[in-house]
PADO-154073 format. One line per field, with one value per residue (C-alpha): residue number from 1; chain; x, y, z. Coordinates in steps of 0.5 Angstrom, whole numbers, plus 500, padded with zeros to 3 digits. Example, Ala and Ser with C-alpha at 12.3 -4.5 7.8 and 13.67 -1.06 7.14 Angstrom:
% residues 2
num: [1 | 2] $
cadena: [A | A] $
xx: [525 | 527] $
yy: [491 | 498] $
zz: [516 | 514] $
END
This chain:
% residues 453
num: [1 | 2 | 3 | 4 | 5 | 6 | 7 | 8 | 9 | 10 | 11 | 12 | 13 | 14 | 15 | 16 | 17 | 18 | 19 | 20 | 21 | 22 | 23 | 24 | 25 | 26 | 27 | 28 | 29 | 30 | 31 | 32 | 33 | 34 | 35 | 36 | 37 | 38 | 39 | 40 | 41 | 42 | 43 | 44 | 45 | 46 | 47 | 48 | 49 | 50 | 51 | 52 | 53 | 54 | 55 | 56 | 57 | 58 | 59 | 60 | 61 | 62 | 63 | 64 | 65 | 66 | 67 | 68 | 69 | 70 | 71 | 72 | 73 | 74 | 75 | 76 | 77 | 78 | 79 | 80 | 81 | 82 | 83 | 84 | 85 | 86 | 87 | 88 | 89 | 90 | 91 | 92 | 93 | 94 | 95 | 96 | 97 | 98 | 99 | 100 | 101 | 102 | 103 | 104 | 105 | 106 | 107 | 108 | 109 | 110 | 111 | 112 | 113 | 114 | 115 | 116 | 117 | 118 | 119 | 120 | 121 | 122 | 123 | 124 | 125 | 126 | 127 | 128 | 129 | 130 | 131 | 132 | 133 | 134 | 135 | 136 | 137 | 138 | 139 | 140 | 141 | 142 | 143 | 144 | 145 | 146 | 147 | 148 | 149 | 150 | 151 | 152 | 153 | 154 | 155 | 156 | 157 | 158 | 159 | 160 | 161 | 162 | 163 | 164 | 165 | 166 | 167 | 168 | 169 | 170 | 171 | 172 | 173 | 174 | 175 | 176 | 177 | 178 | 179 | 180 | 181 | 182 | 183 | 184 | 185 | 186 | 187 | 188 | 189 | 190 | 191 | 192 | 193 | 194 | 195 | 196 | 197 | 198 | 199 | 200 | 201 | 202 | 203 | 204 | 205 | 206 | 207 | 208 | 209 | 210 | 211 | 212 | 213 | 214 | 215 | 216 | 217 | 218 | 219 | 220 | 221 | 222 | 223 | 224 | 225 | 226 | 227 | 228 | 229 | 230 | 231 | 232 | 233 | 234 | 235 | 236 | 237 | 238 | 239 | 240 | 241 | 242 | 243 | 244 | 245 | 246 | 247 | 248 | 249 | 250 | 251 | 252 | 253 | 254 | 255 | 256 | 257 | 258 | 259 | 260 | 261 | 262 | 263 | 264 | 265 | 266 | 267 | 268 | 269 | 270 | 271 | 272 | 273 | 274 | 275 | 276 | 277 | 278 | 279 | 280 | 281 | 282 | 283 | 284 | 285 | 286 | 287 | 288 | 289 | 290 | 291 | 292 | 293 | 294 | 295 | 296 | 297 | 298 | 299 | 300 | 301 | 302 | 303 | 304 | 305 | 306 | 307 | 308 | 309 | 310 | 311 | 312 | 313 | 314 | 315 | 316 | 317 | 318 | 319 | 320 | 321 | 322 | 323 | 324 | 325 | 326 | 327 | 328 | 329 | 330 | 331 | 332 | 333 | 334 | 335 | 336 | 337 | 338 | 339 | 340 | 341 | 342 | 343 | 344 | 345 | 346 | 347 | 348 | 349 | 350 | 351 | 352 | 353 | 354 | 355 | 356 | 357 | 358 | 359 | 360 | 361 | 362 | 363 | 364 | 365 | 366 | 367 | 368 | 369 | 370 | 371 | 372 | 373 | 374 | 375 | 376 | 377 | 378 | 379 | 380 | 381 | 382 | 383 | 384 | 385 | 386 | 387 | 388 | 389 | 390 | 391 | 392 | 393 | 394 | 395 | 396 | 397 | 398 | 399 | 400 | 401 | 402 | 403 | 404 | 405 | 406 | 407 | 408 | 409 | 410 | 411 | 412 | 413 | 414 | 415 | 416 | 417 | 418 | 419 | 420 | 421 | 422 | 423 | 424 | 425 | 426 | 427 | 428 | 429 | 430 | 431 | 432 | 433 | 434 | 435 | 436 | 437 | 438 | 439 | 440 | 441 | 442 | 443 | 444 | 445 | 446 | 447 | 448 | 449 | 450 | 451 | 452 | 453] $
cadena: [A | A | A | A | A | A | A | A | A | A | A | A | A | A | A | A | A | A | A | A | A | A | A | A | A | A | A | A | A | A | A | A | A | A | A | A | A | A | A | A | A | A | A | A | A | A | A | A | A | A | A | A | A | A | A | A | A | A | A | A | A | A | A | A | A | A | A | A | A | A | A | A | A | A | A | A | A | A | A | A | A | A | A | A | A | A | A | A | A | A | A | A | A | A | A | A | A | A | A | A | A | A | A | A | A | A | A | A | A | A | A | A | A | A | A | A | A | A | A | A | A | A | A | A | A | A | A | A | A | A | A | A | A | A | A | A | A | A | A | A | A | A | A | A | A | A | A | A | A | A | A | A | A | A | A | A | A | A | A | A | A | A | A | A | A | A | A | A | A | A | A | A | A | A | A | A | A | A | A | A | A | A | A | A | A | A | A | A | A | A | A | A | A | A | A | A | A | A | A | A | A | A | A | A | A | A | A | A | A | A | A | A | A | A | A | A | A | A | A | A | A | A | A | A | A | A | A | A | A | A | A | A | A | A | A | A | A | A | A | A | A | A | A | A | A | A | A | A | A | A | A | A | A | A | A | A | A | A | A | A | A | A | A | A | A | A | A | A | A | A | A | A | A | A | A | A | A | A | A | A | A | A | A | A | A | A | A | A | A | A | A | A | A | A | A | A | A | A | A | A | A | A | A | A | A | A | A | A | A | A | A | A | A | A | A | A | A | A | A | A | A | A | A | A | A | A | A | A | A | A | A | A | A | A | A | A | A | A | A | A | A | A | A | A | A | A | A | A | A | A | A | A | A | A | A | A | A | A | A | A | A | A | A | A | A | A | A | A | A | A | A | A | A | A | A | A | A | A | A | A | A | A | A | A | A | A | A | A | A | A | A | A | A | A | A | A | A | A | A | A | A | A | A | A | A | A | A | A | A | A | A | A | A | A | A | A | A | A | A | A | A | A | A | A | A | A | A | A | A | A | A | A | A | A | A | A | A | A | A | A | A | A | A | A | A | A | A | A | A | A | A | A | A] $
xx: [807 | 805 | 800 | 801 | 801 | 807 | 808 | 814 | 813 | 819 | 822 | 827 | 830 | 829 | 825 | 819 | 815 | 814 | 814 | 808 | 804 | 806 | 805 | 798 | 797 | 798 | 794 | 788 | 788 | 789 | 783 | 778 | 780 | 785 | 791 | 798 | 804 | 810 | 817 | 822 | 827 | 835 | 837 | 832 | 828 | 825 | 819 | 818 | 815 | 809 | 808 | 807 | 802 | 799 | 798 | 797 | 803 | 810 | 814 | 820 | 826 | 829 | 837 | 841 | 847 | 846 | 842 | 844 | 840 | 838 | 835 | 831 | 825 | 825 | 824 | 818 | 815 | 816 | 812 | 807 | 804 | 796 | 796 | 793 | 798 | 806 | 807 | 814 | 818 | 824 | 830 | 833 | 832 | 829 | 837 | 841 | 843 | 851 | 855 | 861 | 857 | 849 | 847 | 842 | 838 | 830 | 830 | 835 | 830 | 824 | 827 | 828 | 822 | 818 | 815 | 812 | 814 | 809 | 813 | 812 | 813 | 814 | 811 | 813 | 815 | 814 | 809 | 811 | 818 | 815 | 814 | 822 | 824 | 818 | 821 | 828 | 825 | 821 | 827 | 833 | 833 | 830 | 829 | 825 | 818 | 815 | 807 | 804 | 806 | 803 | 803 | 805 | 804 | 800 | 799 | 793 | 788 | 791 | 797 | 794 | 791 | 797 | 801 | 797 | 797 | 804 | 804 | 799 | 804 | 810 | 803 | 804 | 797 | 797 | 794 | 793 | 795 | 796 | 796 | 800 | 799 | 805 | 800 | 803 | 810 | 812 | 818 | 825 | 831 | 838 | 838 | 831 | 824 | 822 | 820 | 814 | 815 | 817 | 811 | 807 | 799 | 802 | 805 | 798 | 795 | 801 | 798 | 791 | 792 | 797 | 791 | 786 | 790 | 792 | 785 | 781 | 787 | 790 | 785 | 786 | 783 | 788 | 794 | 792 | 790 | 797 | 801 | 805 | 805 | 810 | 815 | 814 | 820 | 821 | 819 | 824 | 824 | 828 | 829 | 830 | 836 | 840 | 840 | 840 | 835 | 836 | 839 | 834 | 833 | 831 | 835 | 832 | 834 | 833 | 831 | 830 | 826 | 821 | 822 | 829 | 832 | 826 | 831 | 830 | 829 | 822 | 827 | 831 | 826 | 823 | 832 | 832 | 826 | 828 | 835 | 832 | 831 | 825 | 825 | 823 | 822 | 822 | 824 | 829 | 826 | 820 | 823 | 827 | 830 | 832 | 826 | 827 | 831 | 835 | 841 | 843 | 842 | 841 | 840 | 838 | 840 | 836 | 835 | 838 | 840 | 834 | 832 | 839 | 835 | 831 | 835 | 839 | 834 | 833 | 840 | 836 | 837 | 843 | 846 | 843 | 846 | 852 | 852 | 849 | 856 | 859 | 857 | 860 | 852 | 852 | 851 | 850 | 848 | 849 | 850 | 845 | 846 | 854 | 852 | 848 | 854 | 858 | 860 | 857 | 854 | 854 | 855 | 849 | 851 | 850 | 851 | 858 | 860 | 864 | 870 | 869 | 864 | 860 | 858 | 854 | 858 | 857 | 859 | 855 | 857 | 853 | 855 | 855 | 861 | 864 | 866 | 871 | 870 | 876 | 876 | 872 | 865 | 859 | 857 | 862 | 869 | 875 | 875 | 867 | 865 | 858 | 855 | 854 | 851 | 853 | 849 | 851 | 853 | 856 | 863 | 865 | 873 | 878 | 878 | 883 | 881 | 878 | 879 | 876 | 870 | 871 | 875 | 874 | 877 | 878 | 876 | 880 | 878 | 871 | 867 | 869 | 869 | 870 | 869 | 863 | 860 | 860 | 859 | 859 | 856 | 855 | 848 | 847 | 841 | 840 | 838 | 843 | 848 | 844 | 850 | 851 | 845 | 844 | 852 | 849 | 843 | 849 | 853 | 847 | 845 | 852 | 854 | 847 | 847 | 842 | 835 | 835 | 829] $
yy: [869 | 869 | 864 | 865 | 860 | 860 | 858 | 859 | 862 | 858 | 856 | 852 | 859 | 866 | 869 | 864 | 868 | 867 | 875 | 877 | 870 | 871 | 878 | 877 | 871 | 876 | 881 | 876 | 873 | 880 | 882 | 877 | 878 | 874 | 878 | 877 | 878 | 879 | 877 | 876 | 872 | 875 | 883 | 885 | 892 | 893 | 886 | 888 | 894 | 891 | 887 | 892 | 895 | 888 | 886 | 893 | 892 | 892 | 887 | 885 | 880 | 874 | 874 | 868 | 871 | 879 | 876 | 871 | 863 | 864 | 870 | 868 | 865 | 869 | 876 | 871 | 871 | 879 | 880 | 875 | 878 | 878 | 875 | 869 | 867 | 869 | 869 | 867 | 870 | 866 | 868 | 865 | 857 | 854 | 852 | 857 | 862 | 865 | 862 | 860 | 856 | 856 | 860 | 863 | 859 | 859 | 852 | 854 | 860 | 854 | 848 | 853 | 856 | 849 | 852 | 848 | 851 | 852 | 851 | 856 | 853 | 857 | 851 | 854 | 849 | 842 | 837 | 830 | 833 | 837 | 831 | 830 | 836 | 836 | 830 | 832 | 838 | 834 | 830 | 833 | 835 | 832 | 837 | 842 | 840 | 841 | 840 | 844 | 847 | 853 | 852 | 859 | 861 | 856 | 857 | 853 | 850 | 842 | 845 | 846 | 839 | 835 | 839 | 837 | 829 | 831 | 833 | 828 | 822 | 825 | 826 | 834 | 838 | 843 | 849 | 853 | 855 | 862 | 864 | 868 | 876 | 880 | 886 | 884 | 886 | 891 | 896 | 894 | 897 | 895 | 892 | 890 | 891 | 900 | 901 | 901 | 908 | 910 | 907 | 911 | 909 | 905 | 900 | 900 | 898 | 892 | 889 | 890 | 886 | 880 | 880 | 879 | 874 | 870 | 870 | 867 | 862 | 860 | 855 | 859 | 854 | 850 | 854 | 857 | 850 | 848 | 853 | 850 | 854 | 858 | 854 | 856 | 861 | 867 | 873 | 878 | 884 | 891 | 894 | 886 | 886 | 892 | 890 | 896 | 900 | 907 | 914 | 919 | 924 | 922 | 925 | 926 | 921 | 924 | 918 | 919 | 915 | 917 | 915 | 916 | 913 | 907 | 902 | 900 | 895 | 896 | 893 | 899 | 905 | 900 | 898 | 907 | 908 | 902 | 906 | 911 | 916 | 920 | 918 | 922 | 921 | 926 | 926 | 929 | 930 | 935 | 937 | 943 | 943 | 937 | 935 | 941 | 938 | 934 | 930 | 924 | 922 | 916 | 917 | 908 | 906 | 907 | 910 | 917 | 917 | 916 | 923 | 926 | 933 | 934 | 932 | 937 | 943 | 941 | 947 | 949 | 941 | 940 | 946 | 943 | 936 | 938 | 943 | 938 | 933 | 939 | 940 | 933 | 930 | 923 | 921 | 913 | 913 | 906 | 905 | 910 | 915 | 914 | 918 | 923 | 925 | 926 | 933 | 931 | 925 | 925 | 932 | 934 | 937 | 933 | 935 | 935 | 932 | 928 | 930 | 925 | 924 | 919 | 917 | 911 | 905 | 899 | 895 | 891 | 889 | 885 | 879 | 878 | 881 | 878 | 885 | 887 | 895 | 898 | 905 | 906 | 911 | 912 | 905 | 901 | 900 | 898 | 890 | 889 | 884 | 883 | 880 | 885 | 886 | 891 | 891 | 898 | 900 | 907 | 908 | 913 | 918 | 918 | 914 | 917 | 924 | 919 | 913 | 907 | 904 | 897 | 891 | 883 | 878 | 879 | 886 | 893 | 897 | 901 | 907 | 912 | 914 | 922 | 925 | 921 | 921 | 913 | 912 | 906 | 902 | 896 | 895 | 892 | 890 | 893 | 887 | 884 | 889 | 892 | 895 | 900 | 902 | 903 | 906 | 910 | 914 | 915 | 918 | 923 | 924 | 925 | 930 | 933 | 940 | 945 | 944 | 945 | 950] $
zz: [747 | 740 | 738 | 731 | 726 | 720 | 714 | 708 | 701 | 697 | 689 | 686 | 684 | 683 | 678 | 679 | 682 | 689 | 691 | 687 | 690 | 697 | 697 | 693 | 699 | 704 | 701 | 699 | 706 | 710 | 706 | 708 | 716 | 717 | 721 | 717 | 719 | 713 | 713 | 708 | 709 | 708 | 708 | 703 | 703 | 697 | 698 | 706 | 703 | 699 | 704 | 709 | 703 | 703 | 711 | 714 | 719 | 719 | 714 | 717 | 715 | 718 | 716 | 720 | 718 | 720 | 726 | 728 | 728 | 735 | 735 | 728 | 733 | 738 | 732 | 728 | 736 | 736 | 729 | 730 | 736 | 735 | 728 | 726 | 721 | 720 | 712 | 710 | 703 | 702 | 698 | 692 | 692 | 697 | 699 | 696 | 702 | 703 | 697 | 702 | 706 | 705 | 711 | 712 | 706 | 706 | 708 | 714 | 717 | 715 | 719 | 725 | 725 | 724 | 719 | 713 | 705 | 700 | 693 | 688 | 681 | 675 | 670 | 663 | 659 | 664 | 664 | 667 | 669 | 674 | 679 | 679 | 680 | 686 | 688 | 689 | 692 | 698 | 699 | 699 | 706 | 712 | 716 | 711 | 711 | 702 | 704 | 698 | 691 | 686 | 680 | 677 | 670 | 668 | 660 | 660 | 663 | 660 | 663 | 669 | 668 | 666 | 672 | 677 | 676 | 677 | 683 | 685 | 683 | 689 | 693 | 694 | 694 | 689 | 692 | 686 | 679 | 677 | 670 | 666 | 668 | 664 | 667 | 674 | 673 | 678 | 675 | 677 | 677 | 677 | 684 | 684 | 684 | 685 | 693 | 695 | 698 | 691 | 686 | 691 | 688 | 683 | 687 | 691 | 685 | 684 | 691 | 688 | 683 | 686 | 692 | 686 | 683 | 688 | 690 | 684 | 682 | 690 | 695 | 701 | 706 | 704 | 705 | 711 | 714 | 712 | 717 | 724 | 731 | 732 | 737 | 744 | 747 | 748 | 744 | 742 | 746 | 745 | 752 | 754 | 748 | 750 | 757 | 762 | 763 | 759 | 763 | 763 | 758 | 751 | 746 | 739 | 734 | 727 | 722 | 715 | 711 | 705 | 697 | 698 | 704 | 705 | 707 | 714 | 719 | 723 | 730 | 728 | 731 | 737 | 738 | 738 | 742 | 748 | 749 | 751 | 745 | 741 | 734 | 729 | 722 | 716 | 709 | 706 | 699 | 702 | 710 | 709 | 716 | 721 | 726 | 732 | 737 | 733 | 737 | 733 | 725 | 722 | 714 | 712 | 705 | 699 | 692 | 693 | 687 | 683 | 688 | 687 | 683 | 689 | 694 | 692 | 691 | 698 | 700 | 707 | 710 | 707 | 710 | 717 | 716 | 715 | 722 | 725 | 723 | 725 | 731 | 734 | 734 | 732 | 725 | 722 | 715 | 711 | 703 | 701 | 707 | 706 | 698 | 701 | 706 | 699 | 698 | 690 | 688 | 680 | 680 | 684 | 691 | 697 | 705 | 704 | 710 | 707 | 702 | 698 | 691 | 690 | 682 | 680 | 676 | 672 | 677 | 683 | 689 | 693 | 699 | 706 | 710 | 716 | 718 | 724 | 726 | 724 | 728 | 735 | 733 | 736 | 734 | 735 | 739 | 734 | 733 | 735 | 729 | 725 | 720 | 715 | 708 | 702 | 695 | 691 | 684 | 686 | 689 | 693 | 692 | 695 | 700 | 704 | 708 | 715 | 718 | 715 | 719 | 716 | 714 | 712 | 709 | 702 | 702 | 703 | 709 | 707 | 710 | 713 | 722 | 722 | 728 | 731 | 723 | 722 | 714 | 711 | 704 | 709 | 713 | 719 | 722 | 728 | 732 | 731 | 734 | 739 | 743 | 737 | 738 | 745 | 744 | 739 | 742 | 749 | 745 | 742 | 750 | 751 | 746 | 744 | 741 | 742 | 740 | 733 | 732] $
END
C-alpha cells in the first residue's frame, strides 16, 4: 500500500504556465531528497517525459476516459510506490476535460484522489480582480479542495505585492511568485512541446532551469506541507489486472521507442511483461535490425515525421519489419506507428506494410473516441468497445485495401486490420484494456516465427 502523499498542480486555463512550475516543483523537490512520483493528467505524452527528466522515474497519466475513474486511484497507488509525495499536473482549466461531457477534468481526477489543487495563476495584467477569479475558482465545486495559489509571471515586485493582498482577501495562501522568464520557454511543435527524448541535453537543461526557479521564487515547505495521503485501497496491479496466470514460454515483444516513437505508457511494458512476454526496446532511427527473437511488434506513436530521412535511411529494419508482418507476427502500432507501416510517408519510403501513403496536412484532428472494434485482430475481438484518443496532422490514402480497425459515433470507420497487423491513428492506454494486451502477447506466443538473427 502506498503511504504517499499528493497533491494537484492546476490553472484556470491552458497557457498559464502550469507545466514549467510542476515540472520545476518536481525537479526542485527531487533534488533536495524528497522522492516524487510524476503524473500528468489526461493522454499527454510529451509532459511525462520532462517529468521522468525531473523526478528520476517514470512520469505516468491519469485519464478517466481511457482508464476509466475506478482505475485512477488504484494506478496513482501503483506509481507512488516508495515515494514521499505524488505530483499531479492537471490538463487545460481546472474544469475543462471532455467538451460532451467534462470527463476526465483535473478537478474530477483531484476530487477522486482527494488531492488538494495548488492554483497556478498567470497574473499579467490583474491586481484586485485576482481575488474574484480566486473565488470563483475556490467555490465552484464542492468537492475540489483550491488550498494554495502561485502567482506566475509576476512583472514586479509591487505586483507581487498587490497580487498577494488579493489572495489574502479570499483567504488562500500565496506559495510563491514566479517572475517572468522568456529563457524558459521550451520549443513547440504543432502539437505541443518537442519530447524529451528529442531535445536530448537541451531539454535537460529546460528542467535545470524551471527546478531553479521554482526553487528561489516557490516556498516548498509550504507545498509539501499541503499534500493529502493517497486513499487507502488497492493498488494497481498488471499480473492481477490480466487475471490469469500467463502460459509458459515468453515470447519476445519488440518495442520501439526513441526520438521518433517516444509516445508510450510506462503500465504498457509492465501490462507485456506480466502477460508473460520479453519486451525489448529499440530505436528505429539508429537499431539496423529487430531485437534477436523477435515474435510481436509494437511501433507507439510519436513524431516520426520530424525523423523521416533517418527512418528512411534505416532500408535494413525497414526490410525486417515489414518480413516480420509477412510472417504473420503480431503488429500493434498507434498514430505515429500507423505512418512508419505506410509504403511512404511525405515521399520518403517507410516499411511498406501497408498500401497506403502517409502525408503530413494543415488540418488537426484531435478528441476522445468512444471506439467499437470494427474487425477481430490480435487485440481486439470485433464489438470490443474502448475509450480512445486521436491527435494528428497527418492523413493516411487510401483507405480501402484492409478491413478497418475502428468506427464511433460521428466518425468514419478508421485504421487498418491486415492479417494479424493492427494499425491505427487512435491510442489506447494499455490499462485500460488489459485484455488486448494479454491477447496481444498469446497470439505472439502462438504464431511466434523463428528468432530473428
Amino acid at each position: 500500500m502506498s503511504t504517499a502523499r499528493a497533491l494537484v498542480v492546476a490553472a484556470p486555463s491552458s497557457g498559464s504556465g502550469k507545466t514549467t512550475v510542476a515540472t520545476g516543483l518536481m525537479a526542485a523537490l527531487s533534488r533536495r531528497g524528497t522522492r516524487v512520483a510524476p503524473f500528468k493528467i489526461g493522454p499527454d505524452y510529451i509532459d511525462p517525459g520532462y517529468h521522468t527528466l525531473a523526478a528520476g522515474r517514470p512520469g505516468r497519466n491519469l485519464d478517466v476516459v481511457l482508464q476509466s475513474a475506478d482505475r485512477l486511484a488504484p494506478l496513482a497507488r501503483h506509481g507512488a510506490r516508495d515515494a514521499d509525495v505524488a505530483v499531479v499536473e492537471g490538463v487545460m482549466g481546472l474544469f475543462d476535460g471532455r467538451i460532451a461531457d467534462g470527463a476526465g477534468s483535473t478537478a474530477q481526477v483531484a476530487a477522486t484522489l482527494g488531492a488538494p489543487v495548488v492554483l497556478i495563476v498567470d497574473v499579467r495584467g490583474q491586481s484586485r480582480s485576482l481575488a474574484a477569479l480566486l473565488h470563483g475558482f475556490r467555490s465552484f465545486d464542492d468537492s475540489v479542495q483550491v488550498a494554495g495559489v502561485i502567482l506566475n509571471r509576476v512583472g514586479s515586485d509591487r505586483h507581487a505585492q498587490v497580487c498577494r493582498a488579493a489572495a489574502e482577501e479570499v483567504g488562500l495562501p500565496v506559495l510563491g511568485a514566479v517572475p517572468r522568464r522568456a529563457e524558459l520557454a521550451v520549443p513547440s511543435r504543432h502539437l505541443g512541446l518537442v519530447t524529451a527524448a528529442e531535445h536530448g541535453s537541451a531539454a535537460t537543461a529546460a528542467v535545470d532551469a524551471m527546478a531553479a526557479l521554482v526553487a528561489e521564487h516557490v516556498d516548498l515547505d509550504a507545498v509539501l506541507a499541503l499534500a493529502r495521503p493517497l486513499p487507502d485501497g488497492p493498488v494497481w496491479d498488471p499480473a492481477a489486472e490480466l487475471g490469469t496466470d500467463p502460459v509458459p514460454g515468453r515470447p519476445v515483444v519488440a518495442l520501439a521507442g526513441g526520438p521518433a516513437f517516444g509516445f508510450g505508457y510506462a503500465e504498457h511494458a509492465e501490462l507485456l511483461t506480466a502477460a508473460g512476454a520479453d519486451v525489448v526496446t529499440f530505436d528505429p532511427l539508429r537499431d539496423p535490425a529487430l531485437p534477436a527473437g523477435t515474435a510481436a511488434l509494437v511501433l507507439p506513436g510519436g513524431f516520426p515525421e520530424e525523423h523521416v530521412g533517418a527512418l528512411g535511411d534505416n532500408a535494413p529494419l525497414r526490410a525486417q519489419v515489414a518480413a516480420l508482418a509477412a510472417s504473420g507476427a503480431p503488429v500493434h502500432a498507434e498514430c505515429g506507428g500507423l505512418l512508419y507501416l505506410c509504403r511512404d510517408l511525405d515521399g520518403t519510403p517507410m516499411c511498406g506494410v501497408l498500401d497506403a501513403s502517409a502525408g503530413m496536412t494543415p488540418r488537426l484532428t484531435l478528441g476522445y473516441r468512444d471506439a467499437v472494434a470494427v474487425s477481430a485482430s490480435p487485440l481486439f475481438a470485433a464489438g470490443e468497445r474502448a475509450g480512445a484518443h486521436e491527435f494528428h496532422r497527418c492523413a493516411v490514402t487510401p483507405r480501402a485495401g484492409a478491413a478497418p480497425a475502428w468506427a464511433w459515433r460521428g466518425g468514419e470507420p478508421e485504421g487498418y486490420v491486415d492479417a494479424r497487423v493492427h494499425a491505427s491513428f487512435l491510442h489506447t492506454h494499455p490499462a485500460g484494456v488489459p485484455g488486448a494486451v494479454a491477447r496481444f502477447v498469446a497470439a505472439a506466443r502462438a504464431g511466434a516465427p523463428a528468432a530473428l538473427a
